[in-house]
N, C-alpha and C positions, 0 to 999 in steps of 0.2 A: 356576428358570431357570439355565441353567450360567452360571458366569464368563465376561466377555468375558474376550481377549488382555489388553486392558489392569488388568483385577482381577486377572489371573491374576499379572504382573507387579509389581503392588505389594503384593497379599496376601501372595505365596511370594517375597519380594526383601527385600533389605537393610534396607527400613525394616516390612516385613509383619508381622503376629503370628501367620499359620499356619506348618506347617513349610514352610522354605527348599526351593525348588528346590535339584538340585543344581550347577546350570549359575550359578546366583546368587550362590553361591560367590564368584564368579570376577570383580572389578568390569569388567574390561572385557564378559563375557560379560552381565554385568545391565546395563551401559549400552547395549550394543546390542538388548538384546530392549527396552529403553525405546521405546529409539529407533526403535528398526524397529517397533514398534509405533505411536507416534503418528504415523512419516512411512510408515506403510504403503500401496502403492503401486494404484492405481486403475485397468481399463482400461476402455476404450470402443472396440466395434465399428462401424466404419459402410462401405456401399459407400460411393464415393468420389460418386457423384452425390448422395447424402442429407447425406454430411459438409458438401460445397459449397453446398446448400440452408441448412443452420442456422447455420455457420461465421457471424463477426464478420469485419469487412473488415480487419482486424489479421491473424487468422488465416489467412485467404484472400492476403493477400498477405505474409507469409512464407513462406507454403507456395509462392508462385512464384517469390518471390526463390531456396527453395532448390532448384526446379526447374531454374532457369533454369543457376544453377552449376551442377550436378549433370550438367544437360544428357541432361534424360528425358522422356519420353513417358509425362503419365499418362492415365488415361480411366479413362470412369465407372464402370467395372466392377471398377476394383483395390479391393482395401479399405484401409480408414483405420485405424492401431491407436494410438491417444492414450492415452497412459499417465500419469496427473498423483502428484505425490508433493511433502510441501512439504519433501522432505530435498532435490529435484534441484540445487537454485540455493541451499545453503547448503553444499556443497562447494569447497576452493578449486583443485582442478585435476582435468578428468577426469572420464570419465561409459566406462566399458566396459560393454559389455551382450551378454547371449545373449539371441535371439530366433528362435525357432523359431513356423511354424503350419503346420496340417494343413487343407488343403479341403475338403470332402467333396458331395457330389452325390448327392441319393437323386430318385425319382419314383416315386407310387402313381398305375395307374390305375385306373376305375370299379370294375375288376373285381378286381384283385389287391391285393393289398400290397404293401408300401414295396422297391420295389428299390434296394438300397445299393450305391453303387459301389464298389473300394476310394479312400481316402483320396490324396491329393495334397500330398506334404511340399513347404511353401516353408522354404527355410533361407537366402536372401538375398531383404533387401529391395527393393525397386527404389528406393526413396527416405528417408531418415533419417540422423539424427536430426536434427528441426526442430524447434528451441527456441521453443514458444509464449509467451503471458503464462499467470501464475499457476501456475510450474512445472510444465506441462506435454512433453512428449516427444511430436513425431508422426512416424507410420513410415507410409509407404505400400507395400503388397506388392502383388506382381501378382495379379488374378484367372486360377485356373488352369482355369475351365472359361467356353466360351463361354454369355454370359448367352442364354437364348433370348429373340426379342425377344414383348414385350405381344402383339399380333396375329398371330404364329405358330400357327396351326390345330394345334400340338402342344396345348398351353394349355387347349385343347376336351377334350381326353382324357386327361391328365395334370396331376397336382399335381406343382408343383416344388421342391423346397427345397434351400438350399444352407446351407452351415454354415462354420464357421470355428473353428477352436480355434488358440489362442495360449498359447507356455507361454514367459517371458522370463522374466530374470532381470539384478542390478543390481550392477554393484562399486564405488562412490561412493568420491571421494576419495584418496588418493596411494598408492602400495604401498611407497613408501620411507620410513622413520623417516630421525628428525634427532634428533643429534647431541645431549648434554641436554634431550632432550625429556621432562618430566617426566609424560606421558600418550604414551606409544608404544606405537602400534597404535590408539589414538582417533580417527586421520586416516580410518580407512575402513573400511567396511561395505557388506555384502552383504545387496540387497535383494529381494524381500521376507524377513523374519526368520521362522522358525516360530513357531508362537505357542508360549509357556513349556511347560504341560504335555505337549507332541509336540517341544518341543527335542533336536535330534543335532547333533555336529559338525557342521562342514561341510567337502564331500568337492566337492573339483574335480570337472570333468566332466559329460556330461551323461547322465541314466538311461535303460538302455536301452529298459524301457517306457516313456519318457517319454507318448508317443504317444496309448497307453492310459489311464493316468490320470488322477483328476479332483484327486488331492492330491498336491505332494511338497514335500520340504521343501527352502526355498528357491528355491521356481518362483512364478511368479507366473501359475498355469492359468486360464482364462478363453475361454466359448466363447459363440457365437452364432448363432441357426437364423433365418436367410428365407426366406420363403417364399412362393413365386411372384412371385421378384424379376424 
């Protein structure tokens, strides 16, 4: 069985007996693949009527306190993207984040195969960031294709599926150093971390196939298919 991130971390790091990564070298670079490894970052998909079905009434009613400020219109068709990490609320200022997703829309009928449409980039939320319990983060994004409804006689002759891929990414923590600070650069970290053996730099920006892929480093990719929503 291959090494988790986290074996991979302590075998090939500062206290390991195999050989040292090279990145481990570096204490700040082996405190953060620690770190970003045990506060490694979690998502959950939901349309917005299913979120509201399971949801705690803690959850349900933050979510409309931040609506109310926000002053938005959501409905059941946007999606829910809940991201939990227990590094969120152990930071002392600041949460920046890139979030991107992609829609997509296919239907097979009786006779053919799967007709894919192309993909529908969301790059603004319509509602976030909503600080749950248990360090949680929730974003509500619009849905970009109308839901067809249950009893629409398409439904008779068509499978529907719809899908959603999300690729975010986390900058935890202050970007300015202080002054004798005996750990500078310890204040912040970008989440999620690659794990040790796929460890690179990390490069501003966002990749241009992002879109495409199912891994990069320092994304946090995550997708989810319904079907005959």
């Amino acid at each position: 069985m291959p090494a988790s991130p986290l074996e991979q971390a302590i075998k090939h790091g500062p206290f390991g007996r195999q050989q040292r990564l090279e990145q481990m070298n570096d204490p700040l670079q082996a405190y953060q693949q620690l770190l970003g490894i045990m506060g490694a970052p979690i998502v959950r998909i939901e349309r917005m009527a299913q979120w509201l079905e399971q949801a705690s009434e803690d959850d349900r009613q933050r979510l409309q306190v931040s609506q109310q400020e926000q002053r938005v219109v959501l409905g059941a068709g946007d999606w829910v993207v809940e991201i939990a990490s227990p590094l969120l609320g152990q930071f002392r200022n600041g949460l920046d984040f890139n979030l991107l997703a992609w829609e997509r829309l296919r239907t097979r009928s009786r006779a053919s195969g799967w007709n894919n449409q192309h993909p529908i980039k969301i790059d603004k939320e319509k509602l976030g960031a909503v600080l749950l319990k248990d360090n949680r983060l929730l974003f509500v994004l619009p849905g970009m294709h109308q839901m067809i409804a249950q009893r629409d006689p398409r439904r008779n002759l068509h499978t529907i599926q719809y899908s959603l891929k999300v690729c975010a990414q986390f900058h935890l923590g202050e970007a300015m150093c202080y002054a004798n600070d005996p750990f500078p650069g310890y204040n912040r970290i970008t989440l999620p971390q690659p794990t040790p053996r796929q460890w690179k730099p990390y490069s501003a920006g966002t990749p241009i196939d992002l879109e495409t892929l199912d891994e990069a480093a320092y994304w946090l990719i995550s997708k989810r298919d319904f079907t005959d929503q």
